[in-house]
PDB file of N, H, CA, C and O in Angstrom:
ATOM      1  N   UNK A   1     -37.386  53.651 -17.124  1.00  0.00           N
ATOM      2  CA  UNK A   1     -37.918  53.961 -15.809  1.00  0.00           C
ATOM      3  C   UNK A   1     -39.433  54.067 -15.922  1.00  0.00           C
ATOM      4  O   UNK A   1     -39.952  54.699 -16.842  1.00  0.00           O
ATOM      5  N   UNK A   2     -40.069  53.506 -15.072  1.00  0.00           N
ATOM      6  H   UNK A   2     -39.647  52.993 -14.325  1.00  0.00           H
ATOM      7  CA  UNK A   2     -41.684  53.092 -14.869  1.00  0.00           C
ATOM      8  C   UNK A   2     -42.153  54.117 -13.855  1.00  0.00           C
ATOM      9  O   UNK A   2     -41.717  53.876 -12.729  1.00  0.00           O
ATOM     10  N   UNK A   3     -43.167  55.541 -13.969  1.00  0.00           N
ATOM     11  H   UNK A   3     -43.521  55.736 -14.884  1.00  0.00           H
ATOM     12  CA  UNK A   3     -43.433  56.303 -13.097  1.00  0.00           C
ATOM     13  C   UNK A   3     -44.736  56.182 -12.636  1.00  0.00           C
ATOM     14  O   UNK A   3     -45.308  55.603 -13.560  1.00  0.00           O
ATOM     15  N   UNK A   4     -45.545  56.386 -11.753  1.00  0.00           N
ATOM     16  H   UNK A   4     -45.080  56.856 -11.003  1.00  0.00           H
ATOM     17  CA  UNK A   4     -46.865  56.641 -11.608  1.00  0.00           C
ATOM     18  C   UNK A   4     -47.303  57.562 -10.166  1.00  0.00           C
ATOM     19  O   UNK A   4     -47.119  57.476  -8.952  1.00  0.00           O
ATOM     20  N   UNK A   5     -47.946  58.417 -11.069  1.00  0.00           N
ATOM     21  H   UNK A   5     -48.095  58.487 -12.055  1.00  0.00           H
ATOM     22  CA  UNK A   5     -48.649  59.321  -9.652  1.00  0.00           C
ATOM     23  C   UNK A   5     -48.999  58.966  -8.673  1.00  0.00           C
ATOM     24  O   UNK A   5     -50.087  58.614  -9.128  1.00  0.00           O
ATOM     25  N   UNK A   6     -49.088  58.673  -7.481  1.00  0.00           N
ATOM     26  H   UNK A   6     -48.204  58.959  -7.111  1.00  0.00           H
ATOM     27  CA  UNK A   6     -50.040  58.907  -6.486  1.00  0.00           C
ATOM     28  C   UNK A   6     -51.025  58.658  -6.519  1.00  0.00           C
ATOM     29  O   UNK A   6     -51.597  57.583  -6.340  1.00  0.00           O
ATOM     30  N   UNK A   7     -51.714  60.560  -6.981  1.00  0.00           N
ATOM     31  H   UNK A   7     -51.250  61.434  -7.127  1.00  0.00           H
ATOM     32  CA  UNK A   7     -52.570  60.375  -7.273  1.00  0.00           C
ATOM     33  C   UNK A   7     -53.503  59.276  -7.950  1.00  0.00           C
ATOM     34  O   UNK A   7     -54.439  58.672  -7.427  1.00  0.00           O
ATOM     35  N   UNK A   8     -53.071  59.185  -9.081  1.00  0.00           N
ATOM     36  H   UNK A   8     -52.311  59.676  -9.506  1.00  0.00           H
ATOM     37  CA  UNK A   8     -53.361  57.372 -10.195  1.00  0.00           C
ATOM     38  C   UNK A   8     -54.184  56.478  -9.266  1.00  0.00           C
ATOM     39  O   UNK A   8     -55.233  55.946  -9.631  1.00  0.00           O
ATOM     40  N   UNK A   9     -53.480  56.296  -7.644  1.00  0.00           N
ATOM     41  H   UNK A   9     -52.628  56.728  -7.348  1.00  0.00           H
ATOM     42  CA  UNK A   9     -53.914  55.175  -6.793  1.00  0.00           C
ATOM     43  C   UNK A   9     -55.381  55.360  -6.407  1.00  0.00           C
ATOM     44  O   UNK A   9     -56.359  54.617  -6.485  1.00  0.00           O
ATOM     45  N   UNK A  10     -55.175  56.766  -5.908  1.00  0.00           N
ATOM     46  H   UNK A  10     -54.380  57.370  -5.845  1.00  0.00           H
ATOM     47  CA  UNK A  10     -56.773  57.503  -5.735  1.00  0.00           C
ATOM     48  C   UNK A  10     -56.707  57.472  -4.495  1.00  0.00           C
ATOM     49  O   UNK A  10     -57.373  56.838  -3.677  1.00  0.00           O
ATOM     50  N   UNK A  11     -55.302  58.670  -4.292  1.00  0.00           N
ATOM     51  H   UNK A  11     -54.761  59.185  -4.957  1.00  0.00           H
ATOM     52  CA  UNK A  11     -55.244  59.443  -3.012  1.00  0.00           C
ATOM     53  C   UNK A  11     -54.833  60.944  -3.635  1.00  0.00           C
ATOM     54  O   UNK A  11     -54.325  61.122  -4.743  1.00  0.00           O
ATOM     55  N   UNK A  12     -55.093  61.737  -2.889  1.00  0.00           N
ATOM     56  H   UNK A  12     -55.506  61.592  -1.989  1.00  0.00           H
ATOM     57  CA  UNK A  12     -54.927  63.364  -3.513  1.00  0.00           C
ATOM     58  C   UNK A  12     -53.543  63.793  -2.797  1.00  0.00           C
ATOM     59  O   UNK A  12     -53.340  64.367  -1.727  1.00  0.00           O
ATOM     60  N   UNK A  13     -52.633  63.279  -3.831  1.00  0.00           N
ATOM     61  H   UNK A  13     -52.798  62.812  -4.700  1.00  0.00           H
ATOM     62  CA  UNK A  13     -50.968  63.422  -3.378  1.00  0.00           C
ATOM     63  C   UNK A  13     -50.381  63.666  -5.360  1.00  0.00           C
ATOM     64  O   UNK A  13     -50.921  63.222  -6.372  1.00  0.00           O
ATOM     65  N   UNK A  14     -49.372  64.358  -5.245  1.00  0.00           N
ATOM     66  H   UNK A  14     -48.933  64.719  -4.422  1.00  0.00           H
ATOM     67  CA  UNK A  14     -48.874  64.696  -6.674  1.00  0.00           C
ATOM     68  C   UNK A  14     -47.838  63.885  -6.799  1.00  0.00           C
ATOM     69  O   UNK A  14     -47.146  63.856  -7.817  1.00  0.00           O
ATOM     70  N   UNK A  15     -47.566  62.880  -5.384  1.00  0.00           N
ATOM     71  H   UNK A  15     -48.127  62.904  -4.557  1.00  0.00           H
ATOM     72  CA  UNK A  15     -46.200  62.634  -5.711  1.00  0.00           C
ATOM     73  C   UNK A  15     -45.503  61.318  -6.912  1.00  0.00           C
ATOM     74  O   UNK A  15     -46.147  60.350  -7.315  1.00  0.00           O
ATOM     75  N   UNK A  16     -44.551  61.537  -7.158  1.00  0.00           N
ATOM     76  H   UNK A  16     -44.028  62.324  -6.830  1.00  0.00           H
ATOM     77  CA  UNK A  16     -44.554  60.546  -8.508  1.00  0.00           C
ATOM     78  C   UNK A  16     -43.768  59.414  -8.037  1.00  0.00           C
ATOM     79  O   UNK A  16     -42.650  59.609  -7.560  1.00  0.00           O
ATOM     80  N   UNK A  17     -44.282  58.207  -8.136  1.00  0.00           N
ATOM     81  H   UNK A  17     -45.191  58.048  -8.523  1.00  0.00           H
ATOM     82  CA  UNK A  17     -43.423  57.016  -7.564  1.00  0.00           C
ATOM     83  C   UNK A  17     -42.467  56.374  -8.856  1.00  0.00           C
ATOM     84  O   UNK A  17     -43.005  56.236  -9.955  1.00  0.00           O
ATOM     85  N   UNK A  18     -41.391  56.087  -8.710  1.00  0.00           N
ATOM     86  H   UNK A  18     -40.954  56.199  -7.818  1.00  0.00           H
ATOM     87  CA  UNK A  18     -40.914  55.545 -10.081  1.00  0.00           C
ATOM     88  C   UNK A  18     -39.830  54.134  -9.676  1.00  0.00           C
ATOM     89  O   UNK A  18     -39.186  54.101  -8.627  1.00  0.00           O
ATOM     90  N   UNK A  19     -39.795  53.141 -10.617  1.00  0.00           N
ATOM     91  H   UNK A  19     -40.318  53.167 -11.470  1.00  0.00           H
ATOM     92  CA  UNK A  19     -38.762  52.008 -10.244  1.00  0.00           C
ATOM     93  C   UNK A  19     -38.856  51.711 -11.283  1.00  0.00           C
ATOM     94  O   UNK A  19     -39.775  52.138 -11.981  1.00  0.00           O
ATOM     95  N   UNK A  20     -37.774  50.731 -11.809  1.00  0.00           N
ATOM     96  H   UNK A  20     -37.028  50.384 -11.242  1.00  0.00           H
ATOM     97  CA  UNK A  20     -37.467  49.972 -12.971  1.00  0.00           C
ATOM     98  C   UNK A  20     -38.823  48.524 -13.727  1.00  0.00           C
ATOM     99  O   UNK A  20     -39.148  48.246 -14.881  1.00  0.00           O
ATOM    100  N   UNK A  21     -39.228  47.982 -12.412  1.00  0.00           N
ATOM    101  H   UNK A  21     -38.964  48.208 -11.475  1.00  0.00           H
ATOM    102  CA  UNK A  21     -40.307  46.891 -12.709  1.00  0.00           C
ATOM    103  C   UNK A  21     -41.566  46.895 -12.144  1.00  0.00           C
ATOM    104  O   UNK A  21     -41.685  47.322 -10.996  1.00  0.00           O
ATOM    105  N   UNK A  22     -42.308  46.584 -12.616  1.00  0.00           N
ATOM    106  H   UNK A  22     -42.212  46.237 -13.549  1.00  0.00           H
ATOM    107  CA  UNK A  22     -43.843  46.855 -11.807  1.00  0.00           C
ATOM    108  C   UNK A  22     -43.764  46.399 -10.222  1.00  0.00           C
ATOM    109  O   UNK A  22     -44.448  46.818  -9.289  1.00  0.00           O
ATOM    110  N   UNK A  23     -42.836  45.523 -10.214  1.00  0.00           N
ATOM    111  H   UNK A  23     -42.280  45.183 -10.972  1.00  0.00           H
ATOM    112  CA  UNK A  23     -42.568  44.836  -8.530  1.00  0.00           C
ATOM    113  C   UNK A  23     -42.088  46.041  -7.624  1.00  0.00           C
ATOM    114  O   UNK A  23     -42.496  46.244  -6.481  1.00  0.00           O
ATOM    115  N   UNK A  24     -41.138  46.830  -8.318  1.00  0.00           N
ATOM    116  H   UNK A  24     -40.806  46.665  -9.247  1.00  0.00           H
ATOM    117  CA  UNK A  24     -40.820  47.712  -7.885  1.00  0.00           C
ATOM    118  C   UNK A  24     -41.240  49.082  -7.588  1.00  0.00           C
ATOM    119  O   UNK A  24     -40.836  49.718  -6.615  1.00  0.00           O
ATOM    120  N   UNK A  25     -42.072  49.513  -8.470  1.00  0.00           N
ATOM    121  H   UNK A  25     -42.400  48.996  -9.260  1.00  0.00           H
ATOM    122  CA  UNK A  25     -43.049  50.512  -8.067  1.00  0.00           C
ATOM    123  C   UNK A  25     -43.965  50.150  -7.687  1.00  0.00           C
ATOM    124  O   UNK A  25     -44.754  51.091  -7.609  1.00  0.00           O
ATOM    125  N   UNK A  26     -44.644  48.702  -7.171  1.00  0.00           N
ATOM    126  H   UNK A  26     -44.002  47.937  -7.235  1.00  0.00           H
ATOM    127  CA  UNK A  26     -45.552  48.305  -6.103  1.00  0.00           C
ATOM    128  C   UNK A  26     -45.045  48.856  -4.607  1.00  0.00           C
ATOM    129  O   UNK A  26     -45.653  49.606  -3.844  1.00  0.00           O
ATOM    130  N   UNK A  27     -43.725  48.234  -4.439  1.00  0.00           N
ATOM    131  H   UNK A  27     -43.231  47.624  -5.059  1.00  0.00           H
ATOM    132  CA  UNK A  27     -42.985  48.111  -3.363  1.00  0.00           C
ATOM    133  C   UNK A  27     -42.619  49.609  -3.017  1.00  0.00           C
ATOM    134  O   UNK A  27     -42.282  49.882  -1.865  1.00  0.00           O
ATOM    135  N   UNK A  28     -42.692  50.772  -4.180  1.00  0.00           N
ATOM    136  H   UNK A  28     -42.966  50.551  -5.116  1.00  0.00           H
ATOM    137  CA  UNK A  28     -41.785  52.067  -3.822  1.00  0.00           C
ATOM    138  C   UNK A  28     -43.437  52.425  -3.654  1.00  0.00           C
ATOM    139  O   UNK A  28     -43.811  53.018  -2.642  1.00  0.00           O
ATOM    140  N   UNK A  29     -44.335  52.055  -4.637  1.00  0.00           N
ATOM    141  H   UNK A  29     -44.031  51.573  -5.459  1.00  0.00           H
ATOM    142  CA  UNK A  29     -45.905  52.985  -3.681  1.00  0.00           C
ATOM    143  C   UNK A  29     -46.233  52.437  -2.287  1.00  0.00           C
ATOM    144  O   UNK A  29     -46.694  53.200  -1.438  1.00  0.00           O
ATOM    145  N   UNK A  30     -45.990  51.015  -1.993  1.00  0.00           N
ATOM    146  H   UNK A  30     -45.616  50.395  -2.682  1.00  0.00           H
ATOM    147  CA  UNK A  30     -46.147  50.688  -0.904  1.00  0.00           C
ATOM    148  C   UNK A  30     -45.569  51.512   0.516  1.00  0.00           C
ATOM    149  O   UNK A  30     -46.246  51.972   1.435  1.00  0.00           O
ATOM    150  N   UNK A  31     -44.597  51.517   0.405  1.00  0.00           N
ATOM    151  H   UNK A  31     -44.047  51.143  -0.341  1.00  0.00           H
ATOM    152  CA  UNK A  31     -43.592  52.556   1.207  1.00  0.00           C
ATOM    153  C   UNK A  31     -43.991  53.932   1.609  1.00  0.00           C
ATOM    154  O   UNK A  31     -44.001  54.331   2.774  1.00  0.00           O
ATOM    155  N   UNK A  32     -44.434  54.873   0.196  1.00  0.00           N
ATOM    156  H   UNK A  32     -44.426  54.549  -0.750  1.00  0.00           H
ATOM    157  CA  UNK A  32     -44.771  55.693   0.300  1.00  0.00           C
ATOM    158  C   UNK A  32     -46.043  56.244   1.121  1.00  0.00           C
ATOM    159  O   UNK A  32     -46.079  57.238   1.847  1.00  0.00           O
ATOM    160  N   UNK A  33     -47.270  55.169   0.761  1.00  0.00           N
ATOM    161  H   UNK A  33     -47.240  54.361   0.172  1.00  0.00           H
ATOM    162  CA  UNK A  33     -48.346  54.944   1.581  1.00  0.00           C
ATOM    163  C   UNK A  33     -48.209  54.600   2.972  1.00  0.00           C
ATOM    164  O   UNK A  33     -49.120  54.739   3.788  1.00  0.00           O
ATOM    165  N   UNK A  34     -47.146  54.181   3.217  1.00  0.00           N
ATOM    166  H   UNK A  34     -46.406  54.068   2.553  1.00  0.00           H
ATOM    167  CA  UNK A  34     -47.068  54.054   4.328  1.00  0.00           C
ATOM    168  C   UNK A  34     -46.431  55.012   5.280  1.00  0.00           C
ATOM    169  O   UNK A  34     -46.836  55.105   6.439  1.00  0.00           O
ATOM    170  N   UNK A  35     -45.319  55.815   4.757  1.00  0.00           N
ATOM    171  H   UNK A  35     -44.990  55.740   3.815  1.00  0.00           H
ATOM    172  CA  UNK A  35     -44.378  56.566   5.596  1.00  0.00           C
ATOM    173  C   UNK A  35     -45.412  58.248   5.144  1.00  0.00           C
ATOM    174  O   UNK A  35     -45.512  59.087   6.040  1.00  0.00           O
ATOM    175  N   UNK A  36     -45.777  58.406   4.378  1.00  0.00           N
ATOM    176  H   UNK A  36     -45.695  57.724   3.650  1.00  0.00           H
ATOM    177  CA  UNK A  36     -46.642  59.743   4.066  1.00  0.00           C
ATOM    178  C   UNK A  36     -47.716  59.457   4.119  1.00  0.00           C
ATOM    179  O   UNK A  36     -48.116  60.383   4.824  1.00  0.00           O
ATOM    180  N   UNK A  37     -48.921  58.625   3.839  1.00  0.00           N
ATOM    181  H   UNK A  37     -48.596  57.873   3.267  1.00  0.00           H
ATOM    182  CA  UNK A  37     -50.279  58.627   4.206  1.00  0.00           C
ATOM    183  C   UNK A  37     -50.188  57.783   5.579  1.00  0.00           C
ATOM    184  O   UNK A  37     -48.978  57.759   5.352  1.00  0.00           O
ATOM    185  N   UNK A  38     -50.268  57.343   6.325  1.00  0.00           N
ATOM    186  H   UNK A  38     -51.251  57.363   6.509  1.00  0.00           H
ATOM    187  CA  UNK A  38     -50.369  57.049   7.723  1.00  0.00           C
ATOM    188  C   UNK A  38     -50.707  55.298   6.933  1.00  0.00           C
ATOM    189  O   UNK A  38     -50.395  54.565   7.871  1.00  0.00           O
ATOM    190  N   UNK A  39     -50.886  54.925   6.468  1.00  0.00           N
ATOM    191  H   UNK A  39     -51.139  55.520   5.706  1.00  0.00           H
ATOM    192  CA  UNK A  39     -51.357  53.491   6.266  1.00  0.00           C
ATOM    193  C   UNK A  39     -50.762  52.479   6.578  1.00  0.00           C
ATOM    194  O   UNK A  39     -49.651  52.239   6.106  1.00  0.00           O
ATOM    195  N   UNK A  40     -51.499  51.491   7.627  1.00  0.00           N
ATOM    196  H   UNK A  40     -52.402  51.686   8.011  1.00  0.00           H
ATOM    197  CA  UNK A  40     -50.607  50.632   7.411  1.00  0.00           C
ATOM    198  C   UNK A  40     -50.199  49.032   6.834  1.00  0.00           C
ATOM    199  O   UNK A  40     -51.210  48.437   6.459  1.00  0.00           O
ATOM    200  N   UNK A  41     -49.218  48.416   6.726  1.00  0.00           N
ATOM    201  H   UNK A  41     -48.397  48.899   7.031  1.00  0.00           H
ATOM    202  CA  UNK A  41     -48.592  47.462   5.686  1.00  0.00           C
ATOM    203  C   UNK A  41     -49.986  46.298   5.882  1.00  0.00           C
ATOM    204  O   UNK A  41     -49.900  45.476   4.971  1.00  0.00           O
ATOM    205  N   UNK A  42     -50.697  46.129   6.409  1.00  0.00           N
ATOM    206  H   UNK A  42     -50.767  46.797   7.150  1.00  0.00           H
ATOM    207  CA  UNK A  42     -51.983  45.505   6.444  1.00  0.00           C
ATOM    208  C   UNK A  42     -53.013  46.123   5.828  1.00  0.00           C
ATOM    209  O   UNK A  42     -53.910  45.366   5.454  1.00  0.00           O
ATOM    210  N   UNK A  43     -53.160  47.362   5.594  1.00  0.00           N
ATOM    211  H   UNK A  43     -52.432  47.976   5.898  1.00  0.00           H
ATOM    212  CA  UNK A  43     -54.426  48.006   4.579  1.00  0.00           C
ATOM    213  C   UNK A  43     -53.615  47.683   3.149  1.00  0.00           C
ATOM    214  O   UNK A  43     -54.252  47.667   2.096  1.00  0.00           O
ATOM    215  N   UNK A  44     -52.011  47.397   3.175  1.00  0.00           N
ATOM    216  H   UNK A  44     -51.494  47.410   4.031  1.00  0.00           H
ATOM    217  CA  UNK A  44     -51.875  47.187   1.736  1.00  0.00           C
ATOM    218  C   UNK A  44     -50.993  46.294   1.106  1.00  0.00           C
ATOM    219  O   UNK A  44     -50.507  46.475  -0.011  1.00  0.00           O
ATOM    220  N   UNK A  45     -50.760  45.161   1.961  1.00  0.00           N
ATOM    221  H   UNK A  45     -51.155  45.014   2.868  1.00  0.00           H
ATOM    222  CA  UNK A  45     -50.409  43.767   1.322  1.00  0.00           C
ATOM    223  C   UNK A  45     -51.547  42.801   2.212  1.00  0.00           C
ATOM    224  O   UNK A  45     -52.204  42.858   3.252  1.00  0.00           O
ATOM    225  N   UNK A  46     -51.261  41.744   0.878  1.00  0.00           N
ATOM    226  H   UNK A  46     -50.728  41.698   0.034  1.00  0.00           H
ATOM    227  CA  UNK A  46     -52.599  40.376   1.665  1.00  0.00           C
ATOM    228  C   UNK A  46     -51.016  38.853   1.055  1.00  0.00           C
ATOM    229  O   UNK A  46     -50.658  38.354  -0.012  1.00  0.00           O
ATOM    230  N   UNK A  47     -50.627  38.736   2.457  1.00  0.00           N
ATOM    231  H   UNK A  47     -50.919  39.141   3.324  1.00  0.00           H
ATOM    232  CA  UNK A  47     -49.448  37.660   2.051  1.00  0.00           C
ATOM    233  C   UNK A  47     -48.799  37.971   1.361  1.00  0.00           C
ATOM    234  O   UNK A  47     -48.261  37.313   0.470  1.00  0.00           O
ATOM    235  N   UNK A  48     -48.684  39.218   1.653  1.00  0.00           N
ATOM    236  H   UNK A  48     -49.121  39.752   2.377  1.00  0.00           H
ATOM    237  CA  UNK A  48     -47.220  39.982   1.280  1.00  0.00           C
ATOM    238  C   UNK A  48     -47.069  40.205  -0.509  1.00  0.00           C
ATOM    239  O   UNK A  48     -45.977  40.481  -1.006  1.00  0.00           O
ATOM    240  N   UNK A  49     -48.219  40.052  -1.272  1.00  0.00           N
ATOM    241  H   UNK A  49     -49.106  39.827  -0.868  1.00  0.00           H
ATOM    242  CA  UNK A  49     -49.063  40.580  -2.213  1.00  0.00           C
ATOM    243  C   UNK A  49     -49.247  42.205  -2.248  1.00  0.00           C
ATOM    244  O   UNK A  49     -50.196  42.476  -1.513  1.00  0.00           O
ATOM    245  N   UNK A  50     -48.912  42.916  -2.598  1.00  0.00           N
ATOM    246  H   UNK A  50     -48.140  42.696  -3.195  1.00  0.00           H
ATOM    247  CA  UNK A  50     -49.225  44.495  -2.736  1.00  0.00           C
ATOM    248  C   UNK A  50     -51.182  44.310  -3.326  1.00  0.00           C
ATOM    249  O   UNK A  50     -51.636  43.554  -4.185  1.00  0.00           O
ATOM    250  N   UNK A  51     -51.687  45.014  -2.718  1.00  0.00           N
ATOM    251  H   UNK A  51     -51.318  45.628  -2.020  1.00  0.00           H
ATOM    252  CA  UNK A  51     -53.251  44.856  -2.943  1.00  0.00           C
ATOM    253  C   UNK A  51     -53.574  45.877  -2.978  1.00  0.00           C
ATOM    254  O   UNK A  51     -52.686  46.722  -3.079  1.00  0.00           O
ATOM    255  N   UNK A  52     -54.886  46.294  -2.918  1.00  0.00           N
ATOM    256  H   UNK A  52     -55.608  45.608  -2.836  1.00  0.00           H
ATOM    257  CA  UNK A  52     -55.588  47.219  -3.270  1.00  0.00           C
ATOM    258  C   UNK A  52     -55.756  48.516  -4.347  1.00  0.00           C
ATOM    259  O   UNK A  52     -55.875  48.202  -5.531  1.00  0.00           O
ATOM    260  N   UNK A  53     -55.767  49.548  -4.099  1.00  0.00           N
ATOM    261  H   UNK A  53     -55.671  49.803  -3.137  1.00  0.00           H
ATOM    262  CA  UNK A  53     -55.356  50.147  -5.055  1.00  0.00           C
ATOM    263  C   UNK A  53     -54.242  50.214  -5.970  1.00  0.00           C
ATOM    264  O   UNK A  53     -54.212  50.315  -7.197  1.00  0.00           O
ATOM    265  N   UNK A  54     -53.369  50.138  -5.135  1.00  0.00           N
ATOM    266  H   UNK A  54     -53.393  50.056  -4.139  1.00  0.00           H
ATOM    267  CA  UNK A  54     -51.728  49.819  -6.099  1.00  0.00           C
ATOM    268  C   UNK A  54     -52.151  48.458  -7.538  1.00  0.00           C
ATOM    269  O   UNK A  54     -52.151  48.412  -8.768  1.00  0.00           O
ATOM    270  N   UNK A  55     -52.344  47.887  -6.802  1.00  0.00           N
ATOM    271  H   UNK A  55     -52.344  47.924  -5.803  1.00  0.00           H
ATOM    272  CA  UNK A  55     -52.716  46.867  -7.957  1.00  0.00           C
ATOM    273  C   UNK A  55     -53.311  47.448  -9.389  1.00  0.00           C
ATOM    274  O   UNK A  55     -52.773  47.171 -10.461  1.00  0.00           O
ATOM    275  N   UNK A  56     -54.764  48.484  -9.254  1.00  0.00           N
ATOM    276  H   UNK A  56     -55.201  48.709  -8.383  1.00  0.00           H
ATOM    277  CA  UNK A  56     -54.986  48.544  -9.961  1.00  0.00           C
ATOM    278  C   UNK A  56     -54.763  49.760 -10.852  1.00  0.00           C
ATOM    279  O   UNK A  56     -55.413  50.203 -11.799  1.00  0.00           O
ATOM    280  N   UNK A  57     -53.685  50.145 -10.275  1.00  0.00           N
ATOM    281  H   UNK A  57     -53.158  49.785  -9.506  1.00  0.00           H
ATOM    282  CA  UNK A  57     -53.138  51.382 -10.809  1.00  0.00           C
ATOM    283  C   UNK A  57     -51.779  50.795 -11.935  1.00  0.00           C
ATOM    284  O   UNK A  57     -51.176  51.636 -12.601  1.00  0.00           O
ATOM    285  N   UNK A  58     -51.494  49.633 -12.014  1.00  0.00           N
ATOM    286  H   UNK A  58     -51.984  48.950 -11.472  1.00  0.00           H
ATOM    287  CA  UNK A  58     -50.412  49.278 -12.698  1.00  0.00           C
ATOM    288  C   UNK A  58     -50.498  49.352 -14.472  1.00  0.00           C
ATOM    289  O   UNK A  58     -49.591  49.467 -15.297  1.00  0.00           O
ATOM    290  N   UNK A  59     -52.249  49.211 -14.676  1.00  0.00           N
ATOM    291  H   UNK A  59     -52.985  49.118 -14.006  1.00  0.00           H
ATOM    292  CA  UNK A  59     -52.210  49.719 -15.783  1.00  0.00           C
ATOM    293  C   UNK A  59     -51.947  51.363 -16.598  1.00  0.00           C
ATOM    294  O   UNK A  59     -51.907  51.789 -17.752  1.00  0.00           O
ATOM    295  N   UNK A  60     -51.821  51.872 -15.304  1.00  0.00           N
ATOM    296  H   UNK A  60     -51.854  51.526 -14.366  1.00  0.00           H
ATOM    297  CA  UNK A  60     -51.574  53.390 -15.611  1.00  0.00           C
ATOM    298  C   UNK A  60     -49.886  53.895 -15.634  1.00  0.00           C
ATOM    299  O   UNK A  60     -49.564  55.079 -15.728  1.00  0.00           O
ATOM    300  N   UNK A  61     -48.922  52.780 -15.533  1.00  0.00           N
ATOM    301  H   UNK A  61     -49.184  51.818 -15.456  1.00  0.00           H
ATOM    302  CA  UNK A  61     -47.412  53.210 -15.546  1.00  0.00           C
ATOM    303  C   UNK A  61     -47.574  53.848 -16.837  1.00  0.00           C
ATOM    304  O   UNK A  61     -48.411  53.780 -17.737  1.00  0.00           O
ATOM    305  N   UNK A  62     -46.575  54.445 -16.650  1.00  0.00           N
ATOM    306  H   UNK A  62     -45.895  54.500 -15.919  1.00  0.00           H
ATOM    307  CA  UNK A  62     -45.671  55.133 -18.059  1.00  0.00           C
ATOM    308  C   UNK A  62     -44.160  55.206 -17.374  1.00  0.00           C
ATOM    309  O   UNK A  62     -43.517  55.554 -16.384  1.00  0.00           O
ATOM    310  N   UNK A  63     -44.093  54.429 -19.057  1.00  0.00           N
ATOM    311  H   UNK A  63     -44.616  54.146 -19.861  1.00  0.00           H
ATOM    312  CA  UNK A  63     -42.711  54.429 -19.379  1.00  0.00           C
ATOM    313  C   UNK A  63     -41.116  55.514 -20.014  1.00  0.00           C
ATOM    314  O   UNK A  63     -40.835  55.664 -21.203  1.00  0.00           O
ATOM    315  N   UNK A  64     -40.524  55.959 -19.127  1.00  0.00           N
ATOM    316  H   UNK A  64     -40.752  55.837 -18.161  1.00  0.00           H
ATOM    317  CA  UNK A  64     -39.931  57.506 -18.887  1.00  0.00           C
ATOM    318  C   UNK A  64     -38.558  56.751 -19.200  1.00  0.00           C
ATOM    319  O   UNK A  64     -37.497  57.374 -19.200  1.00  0.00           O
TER     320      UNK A  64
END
């Protein structure tokens, strides 16, 4: 299992996102940003690409 903070993205949230593949904890931070930070699916896919911060938070998974 692949976890990563929230926070990590560089929003001030503790919450821990976790999925099996990096596709998948794109898609479970995506969600999250969206249904708890107000954001929406246009501040964070570009052609349906997960972008922005999420992206560059993928070097920060850990593996649980």
């Amino acid at each position: 299992m692949l976890t990563l903070l929230c926070r990590e993205t560089g929003l001030d949230c503790d919450y821990v996102i976790q999925g099996e593949t990096e596709e998948e904890i794109l898609k479970n931070a995506a969600e999250h940003a969206i249904k708890v930070h107000g954001m929406q699916s246009e501040d964070i896919y570009l052609d349906r690409i997960p972008a922005n911060s999420l992206c560059h938070s993928i070097p920060k998974l850990e593996d649980k």
